[in-house]
C-alpha positions as CSV (number, residue, x, y, z in Angstrom):
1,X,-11.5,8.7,-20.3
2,X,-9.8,8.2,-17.1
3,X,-10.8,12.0,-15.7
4,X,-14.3,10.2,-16.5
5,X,-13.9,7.3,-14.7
6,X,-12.8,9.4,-11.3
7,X,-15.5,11.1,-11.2
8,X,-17.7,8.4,-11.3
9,X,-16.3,6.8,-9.2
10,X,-16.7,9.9,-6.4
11,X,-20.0,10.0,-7.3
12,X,-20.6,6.6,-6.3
13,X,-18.2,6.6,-3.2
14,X,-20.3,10.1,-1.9
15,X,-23.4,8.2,-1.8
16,X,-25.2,7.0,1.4
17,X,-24.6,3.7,2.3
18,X,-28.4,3.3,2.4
19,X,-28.7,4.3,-0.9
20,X,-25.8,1.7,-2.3
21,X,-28.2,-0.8,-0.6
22,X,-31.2,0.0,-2.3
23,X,-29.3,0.0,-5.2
24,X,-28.3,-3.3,-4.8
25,X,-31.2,-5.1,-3.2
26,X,-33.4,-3.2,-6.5
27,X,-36.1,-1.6,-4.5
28,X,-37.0,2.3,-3.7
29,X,-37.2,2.3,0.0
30,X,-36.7,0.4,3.1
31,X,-39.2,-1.1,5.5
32,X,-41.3,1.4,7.7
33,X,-41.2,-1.3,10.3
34,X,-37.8,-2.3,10.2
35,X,-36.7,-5.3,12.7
36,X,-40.5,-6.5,11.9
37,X,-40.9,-6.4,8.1
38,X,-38.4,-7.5,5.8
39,X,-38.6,-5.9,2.2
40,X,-35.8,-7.1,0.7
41,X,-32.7,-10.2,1.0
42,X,-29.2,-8.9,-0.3
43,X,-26.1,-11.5,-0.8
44,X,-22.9,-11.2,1.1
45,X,-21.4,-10.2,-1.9
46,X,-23.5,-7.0,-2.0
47,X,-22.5,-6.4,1.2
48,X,-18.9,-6.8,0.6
49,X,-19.7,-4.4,-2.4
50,X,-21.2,-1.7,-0.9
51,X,-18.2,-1.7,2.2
52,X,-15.5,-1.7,-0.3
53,X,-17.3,1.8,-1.7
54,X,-17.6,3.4,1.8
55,X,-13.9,2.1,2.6
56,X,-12.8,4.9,0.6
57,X,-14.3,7.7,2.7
58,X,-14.4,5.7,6.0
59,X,-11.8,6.0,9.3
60,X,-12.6,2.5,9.7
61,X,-9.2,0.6,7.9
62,X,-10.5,-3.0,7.7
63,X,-13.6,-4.3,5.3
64,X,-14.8,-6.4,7.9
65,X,-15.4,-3.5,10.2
66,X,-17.4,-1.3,7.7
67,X,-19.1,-4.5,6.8
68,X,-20.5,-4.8,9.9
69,X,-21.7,-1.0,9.7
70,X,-23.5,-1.9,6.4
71,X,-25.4,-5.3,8.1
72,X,-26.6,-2.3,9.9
73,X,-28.1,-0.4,7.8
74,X,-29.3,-3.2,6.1
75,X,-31.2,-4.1,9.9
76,X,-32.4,0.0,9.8
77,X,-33.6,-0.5,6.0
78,X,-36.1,-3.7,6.9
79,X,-32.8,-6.4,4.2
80,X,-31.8,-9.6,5.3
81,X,-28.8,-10.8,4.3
82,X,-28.2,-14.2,3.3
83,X,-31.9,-14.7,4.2
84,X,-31.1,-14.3,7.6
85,X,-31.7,-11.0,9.9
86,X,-29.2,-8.4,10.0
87,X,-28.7,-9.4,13.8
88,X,-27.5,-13.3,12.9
89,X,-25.5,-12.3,10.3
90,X,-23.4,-10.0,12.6
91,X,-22.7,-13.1,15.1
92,X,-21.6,-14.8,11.9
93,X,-19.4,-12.2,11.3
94,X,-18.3,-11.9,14.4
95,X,-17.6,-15.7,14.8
96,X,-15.1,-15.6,11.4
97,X,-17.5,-17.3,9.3
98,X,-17.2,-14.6,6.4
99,X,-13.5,-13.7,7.0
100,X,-12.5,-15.3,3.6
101,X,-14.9,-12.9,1.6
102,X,-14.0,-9.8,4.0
103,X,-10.2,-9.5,3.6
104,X,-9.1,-6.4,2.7
């Protein structure tokens, strides 16, 4: 069961971090227009999620910074986060006001 559980667990930590958003906003595609249409709204926690995945396979060595890279795809894939843009989330970051939830 554990030889299982591995290779799930590569499975899941190969994917793109576009498709780990889909997957966790629930919908099939991004926006065609992204920066103008918004298809979707993801929690922090998603995006906490889907960073601690790509950690794994990532030089980046702190959740906060990989975080950041996810916001971005989120802003490439037409998601807000937290209801807000992609962009206003990354000042948020950037100001500390997620550092609780994106310790390592």
């Amino acid at each position: 069961m554990g030889d299982k559980q591995s290779i799930s667990a590569q499975v899941t930590g190969g994917e793109s971090a576009s498709a780990l958003i889909l997957k966790e906003a629930n919908i099939q595609k991004g926006s065609g227009t992204s920066g103008t249409e918004w298809v979707a709204d993801i929690g922090m926690e998603a995006v906490v999620k889907v960073a601690n995945v790509k950690l794994e396979t990532s030089y980046a060595s702190e959740l906060k910074s990989v975080a950041k890279q996810i916001i971005g795809t989120c802003q490439c894939l037409g998601i807000k986060v937290e209801g807000k843009t992609p962009k206003e989330i990354t000042v948020e970051v950037n100001d500390g006001k997620w550092d609780e939830k994106l310790q390592n």
